[in-house]
C-alpha positions as CSV (number, residue, x, y, z in Angstrom):
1,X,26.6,8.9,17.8
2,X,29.4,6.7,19.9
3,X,27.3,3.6,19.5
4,X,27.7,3.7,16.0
5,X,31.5,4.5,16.0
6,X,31.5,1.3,18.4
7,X,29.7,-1.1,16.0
8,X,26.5,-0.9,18.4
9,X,23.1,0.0,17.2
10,X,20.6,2.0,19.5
11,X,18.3,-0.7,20.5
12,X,14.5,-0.2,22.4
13,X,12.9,-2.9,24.2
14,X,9.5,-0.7,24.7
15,X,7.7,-2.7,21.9
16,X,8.9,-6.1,23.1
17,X,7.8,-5.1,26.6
18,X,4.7,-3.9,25.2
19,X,3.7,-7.3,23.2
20,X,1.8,-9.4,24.8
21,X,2.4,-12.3,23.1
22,X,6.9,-11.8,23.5
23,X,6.1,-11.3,27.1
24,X,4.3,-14.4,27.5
25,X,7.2,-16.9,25.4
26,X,9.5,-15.3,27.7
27,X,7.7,-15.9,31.0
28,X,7.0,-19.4,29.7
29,X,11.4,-20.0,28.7
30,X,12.2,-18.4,32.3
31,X,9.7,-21.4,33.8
32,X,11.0,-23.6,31.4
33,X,14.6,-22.8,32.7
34,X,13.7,-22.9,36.0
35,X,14.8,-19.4,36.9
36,X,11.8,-18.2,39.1
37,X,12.9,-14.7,39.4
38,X,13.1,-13.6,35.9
39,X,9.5,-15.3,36.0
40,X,8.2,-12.6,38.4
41,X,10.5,-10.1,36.7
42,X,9.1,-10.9,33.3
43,X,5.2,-10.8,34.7
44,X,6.2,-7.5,36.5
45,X,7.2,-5.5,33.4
46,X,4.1,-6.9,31.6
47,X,2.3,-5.2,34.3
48,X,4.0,-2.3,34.3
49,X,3.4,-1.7,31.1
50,X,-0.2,-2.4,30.6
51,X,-3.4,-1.0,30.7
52,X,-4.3,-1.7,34.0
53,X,-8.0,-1.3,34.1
54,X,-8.2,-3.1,30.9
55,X,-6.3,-5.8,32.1
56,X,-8.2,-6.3,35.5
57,X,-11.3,-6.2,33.8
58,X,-10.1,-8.7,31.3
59,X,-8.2,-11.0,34.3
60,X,-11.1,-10.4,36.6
61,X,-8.1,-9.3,39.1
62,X,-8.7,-6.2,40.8
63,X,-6.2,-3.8,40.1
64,X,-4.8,-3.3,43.9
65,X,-3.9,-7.1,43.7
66,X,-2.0,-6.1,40.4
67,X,0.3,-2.7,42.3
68,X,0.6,-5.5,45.1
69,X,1.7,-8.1,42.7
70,X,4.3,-4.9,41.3
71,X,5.2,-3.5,44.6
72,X,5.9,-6.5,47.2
73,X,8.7,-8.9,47.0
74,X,7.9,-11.9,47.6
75,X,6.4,-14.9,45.9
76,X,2.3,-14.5,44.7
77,X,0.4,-17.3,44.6
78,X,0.0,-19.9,41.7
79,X,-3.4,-18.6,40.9
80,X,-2.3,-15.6,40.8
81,X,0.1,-16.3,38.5
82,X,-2.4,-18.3,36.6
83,X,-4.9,-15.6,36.3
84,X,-2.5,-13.4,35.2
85,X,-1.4,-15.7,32.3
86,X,-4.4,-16.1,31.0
87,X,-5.1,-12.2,30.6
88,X,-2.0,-11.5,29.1
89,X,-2.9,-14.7,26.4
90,X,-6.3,-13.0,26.0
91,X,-4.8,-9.8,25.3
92,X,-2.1,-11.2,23.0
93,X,-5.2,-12.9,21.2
94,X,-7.4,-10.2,20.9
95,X,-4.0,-7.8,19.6
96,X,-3.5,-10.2,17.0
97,X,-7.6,-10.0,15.6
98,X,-7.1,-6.0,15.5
């Protein structure tokens, strides 16, 4: 109810997070900008938010390597990266032939 008195509207980024194919334009413009760590951040909540076995089964990554990728700092490796990529594309595609 403030919001509104304030001029803002209620706003939930669940389906953004959730959509495959806005998750992968914004991992690509973080690249793109060269900021590494909204990269990572970007793939993490893509990760967080999927289904897991689906998405290990569709990446051929097993899922430990995907709570690794979520729970260690640090920096994964290009493949990984790579393989991830590709599994969120194939999941955007095969969301958009449902």
């Amino acid at each position: 109810m403030k919001l509104k008195k304030m001029g803002l509207i209620e706003y939930d980024p669940s389906k953004e997070v959730r959509d495959p194919e806005v998750m992968f334009s914004t991992f690509l413009s973080c690249l793109q900008e060269g900021d590494d760590v909204a990269a990572r951040e970007v793939l993490t909540t893509a990760l967080r938010y999927c289904n897991k076995s689906r998405f290990a089964r569709i990446s051929g990554i097993p899922r430990r390597t995907f709570y690794n990728f979520l729970d260690e700092p640090g920096s994964p490796s290009l493949a990984l990266v790579a393989k991830v990529c590709c599994a969120i594309r194939a999941e955007a595609s095969g969301r958009s032939r449902e």
